[in-house]
DRENPA-3360 file (N, C-alpha, C; in nm, 2 decimals, always signed):
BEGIN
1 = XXXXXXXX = +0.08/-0.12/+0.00/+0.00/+0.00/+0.00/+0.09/+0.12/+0.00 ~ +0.04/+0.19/-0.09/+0.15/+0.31/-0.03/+0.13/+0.45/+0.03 ~ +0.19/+0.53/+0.05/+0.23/+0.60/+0.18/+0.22/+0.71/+0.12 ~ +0.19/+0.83/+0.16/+0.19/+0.96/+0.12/+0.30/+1.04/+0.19 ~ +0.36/+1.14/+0.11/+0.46/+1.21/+0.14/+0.42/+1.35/+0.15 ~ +0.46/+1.46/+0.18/+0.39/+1.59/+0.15/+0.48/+1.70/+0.15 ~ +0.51/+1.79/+0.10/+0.61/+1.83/+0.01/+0.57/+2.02/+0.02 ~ +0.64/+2.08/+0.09/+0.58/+2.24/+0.07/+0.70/+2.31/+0.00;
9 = XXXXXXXX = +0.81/+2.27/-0.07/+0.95/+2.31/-0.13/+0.92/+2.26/-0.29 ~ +0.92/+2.37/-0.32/+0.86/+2.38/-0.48/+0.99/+2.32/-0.55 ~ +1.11/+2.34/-0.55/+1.24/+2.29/-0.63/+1.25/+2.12/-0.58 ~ +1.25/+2.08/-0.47/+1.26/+1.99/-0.44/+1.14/+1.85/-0.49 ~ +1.03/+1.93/-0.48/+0.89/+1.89/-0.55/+0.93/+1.85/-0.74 ~ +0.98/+1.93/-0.76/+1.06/+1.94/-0.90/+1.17/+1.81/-0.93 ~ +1.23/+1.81/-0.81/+1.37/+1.73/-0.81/+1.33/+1.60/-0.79 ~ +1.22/+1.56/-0.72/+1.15/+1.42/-0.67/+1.07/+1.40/-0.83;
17 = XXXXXXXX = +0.98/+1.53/-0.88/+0.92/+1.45/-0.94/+1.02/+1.38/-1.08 ~ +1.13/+1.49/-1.16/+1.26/+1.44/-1.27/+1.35/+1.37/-1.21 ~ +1.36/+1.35/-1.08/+1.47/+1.22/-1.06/+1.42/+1.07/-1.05 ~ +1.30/+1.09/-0.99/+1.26/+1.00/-0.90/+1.10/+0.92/-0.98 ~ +1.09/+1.01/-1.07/+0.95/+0.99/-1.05/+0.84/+0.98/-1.03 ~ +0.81/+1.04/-0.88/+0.77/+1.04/-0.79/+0.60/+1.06/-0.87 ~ +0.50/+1.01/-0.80/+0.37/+1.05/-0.89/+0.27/+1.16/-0.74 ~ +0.26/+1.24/-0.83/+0.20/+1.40/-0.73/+0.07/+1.35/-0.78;
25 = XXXXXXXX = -0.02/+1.34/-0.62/-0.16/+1.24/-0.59/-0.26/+1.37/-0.59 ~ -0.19/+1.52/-0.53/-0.30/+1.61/-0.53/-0.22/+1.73/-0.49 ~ -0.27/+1.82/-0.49/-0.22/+1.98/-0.43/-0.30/+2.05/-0.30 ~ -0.25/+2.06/-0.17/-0.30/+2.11/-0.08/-0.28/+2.25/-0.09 ~ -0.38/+2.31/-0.06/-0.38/+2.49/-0.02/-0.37/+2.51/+0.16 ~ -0.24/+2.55/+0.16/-0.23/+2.60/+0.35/-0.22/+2.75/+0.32 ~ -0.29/+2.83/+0.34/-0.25/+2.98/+0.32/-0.23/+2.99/+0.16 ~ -0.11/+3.09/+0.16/-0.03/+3.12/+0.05/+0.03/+3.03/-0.01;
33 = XXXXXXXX = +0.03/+2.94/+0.10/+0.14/+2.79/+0.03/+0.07/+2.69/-0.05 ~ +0.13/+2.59/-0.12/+0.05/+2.50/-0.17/+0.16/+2.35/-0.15 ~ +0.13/+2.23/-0.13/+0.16/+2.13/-0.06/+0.15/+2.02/-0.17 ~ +0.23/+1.96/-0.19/+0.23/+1.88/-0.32/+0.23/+1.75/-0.21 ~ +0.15/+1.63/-0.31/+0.11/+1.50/-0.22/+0.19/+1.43/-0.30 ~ +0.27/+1.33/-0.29/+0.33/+1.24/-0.34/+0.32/+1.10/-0.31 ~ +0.27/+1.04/-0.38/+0.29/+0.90/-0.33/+0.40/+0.80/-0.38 ~ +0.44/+0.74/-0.23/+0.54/+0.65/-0.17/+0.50/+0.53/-0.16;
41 = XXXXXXXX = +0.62/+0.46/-0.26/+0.57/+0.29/-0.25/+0.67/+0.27/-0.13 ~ +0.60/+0.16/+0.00/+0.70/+0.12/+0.09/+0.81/+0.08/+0.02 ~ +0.79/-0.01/-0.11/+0.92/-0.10/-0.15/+1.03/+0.01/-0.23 ~ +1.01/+0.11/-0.19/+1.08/+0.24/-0.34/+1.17/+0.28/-0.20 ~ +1.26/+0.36/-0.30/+1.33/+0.42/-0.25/+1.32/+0.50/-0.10 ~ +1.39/+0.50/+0.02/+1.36/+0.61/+0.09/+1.35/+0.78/+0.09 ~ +1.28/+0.81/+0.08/+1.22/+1.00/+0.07/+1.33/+1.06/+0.15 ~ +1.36/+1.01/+0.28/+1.53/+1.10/+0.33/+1.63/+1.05/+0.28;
49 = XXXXXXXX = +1.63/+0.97/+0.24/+1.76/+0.97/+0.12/+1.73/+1.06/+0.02 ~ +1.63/+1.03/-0.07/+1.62/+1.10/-0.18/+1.63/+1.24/-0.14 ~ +1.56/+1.32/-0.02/+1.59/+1.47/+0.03/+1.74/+1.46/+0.06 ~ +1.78/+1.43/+0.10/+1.93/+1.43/+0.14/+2.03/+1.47/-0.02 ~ +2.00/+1.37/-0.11/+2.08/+1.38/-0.20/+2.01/+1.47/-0.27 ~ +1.92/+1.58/-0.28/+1.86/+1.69/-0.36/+1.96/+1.81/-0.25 ~ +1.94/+1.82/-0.11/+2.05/+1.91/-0.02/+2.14/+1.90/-0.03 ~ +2.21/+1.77/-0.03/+2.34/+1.81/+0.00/+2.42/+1.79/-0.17;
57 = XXXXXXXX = +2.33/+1.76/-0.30/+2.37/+1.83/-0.43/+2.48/+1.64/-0.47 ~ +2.41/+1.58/-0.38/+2.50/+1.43/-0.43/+2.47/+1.38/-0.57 ~ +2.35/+1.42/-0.64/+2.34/+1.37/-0.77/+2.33/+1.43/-0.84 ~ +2.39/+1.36/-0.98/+2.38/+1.45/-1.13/+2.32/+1.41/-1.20 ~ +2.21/+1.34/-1.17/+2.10/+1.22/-1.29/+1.97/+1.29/-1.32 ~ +2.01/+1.46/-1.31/+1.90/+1.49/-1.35/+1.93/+1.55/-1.42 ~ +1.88/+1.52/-1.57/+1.91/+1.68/-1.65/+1.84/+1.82/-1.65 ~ +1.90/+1.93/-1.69/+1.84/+2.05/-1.69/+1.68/+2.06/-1.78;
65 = XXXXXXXX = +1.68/+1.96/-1.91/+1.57/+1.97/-1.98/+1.49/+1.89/-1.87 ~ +1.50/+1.80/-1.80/+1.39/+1.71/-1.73/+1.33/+1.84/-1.62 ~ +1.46/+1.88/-1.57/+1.42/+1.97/-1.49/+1.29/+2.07/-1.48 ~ +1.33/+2.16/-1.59/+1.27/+2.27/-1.66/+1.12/+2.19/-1.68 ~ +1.15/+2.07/-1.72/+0.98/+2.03/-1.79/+0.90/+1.99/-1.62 ~ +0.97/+1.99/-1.56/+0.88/+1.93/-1.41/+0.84/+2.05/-1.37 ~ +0.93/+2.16/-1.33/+0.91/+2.33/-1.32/+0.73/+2.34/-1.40 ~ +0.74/+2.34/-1.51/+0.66/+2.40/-1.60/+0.54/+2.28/-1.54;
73 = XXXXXXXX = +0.58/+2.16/-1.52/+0.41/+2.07/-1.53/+0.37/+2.10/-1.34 ~ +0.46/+2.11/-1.24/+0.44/+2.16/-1.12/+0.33/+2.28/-1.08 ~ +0.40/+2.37/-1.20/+0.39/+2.53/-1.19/+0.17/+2.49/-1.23 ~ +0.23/+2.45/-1.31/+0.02/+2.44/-1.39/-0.03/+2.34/-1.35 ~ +0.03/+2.26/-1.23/-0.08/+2.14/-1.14/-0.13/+2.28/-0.99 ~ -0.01/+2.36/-0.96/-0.07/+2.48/-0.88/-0.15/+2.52/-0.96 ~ -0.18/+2.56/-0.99/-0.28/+2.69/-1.07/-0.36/+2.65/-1.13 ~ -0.40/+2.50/-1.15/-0.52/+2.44/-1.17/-0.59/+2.33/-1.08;
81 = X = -0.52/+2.34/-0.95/-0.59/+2.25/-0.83/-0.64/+2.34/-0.74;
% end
């Protein structure tokens, strides 16, 4: 079954979804902010790892085009949830 994650760091939200995959279940509104849902398969990778290596800049397996296209599909899952 998997596990929800919840995500208020917009670049990082970015970085999970072109590195990782990650599949964004829904967008929360707290205030000003908005809260990206991700869902976590128990059997997948651990989320503090994956945060860890987006901080402390450990991987290069993301390219800048993946990047940019996650930016852009993030940007218009805000502004239409």
């Amino acid at each position: 079954m998997p596990n929800e994650y919840l995500c208020s760091d917009f670049y990082l939200a970015c970085y999970l979804r072109a590195r990782f995959q990650l599949k964004v279940t829904g967008v929360k509104n707290e205030g000003k902010r908005k809260i990206f849902v991700f869902e976590v398969s128990a059997d997948g990778p651990d989320v503090q790892e994956m945060i860890k290596s987006f901080y402390n800049n450990e991987d290069d397996m993301v390219s800048a085009n993946n990047f940019v296209r996650e930016i852009k599909d993030l940007k218009t899952l805000m502004y239409n949830y």
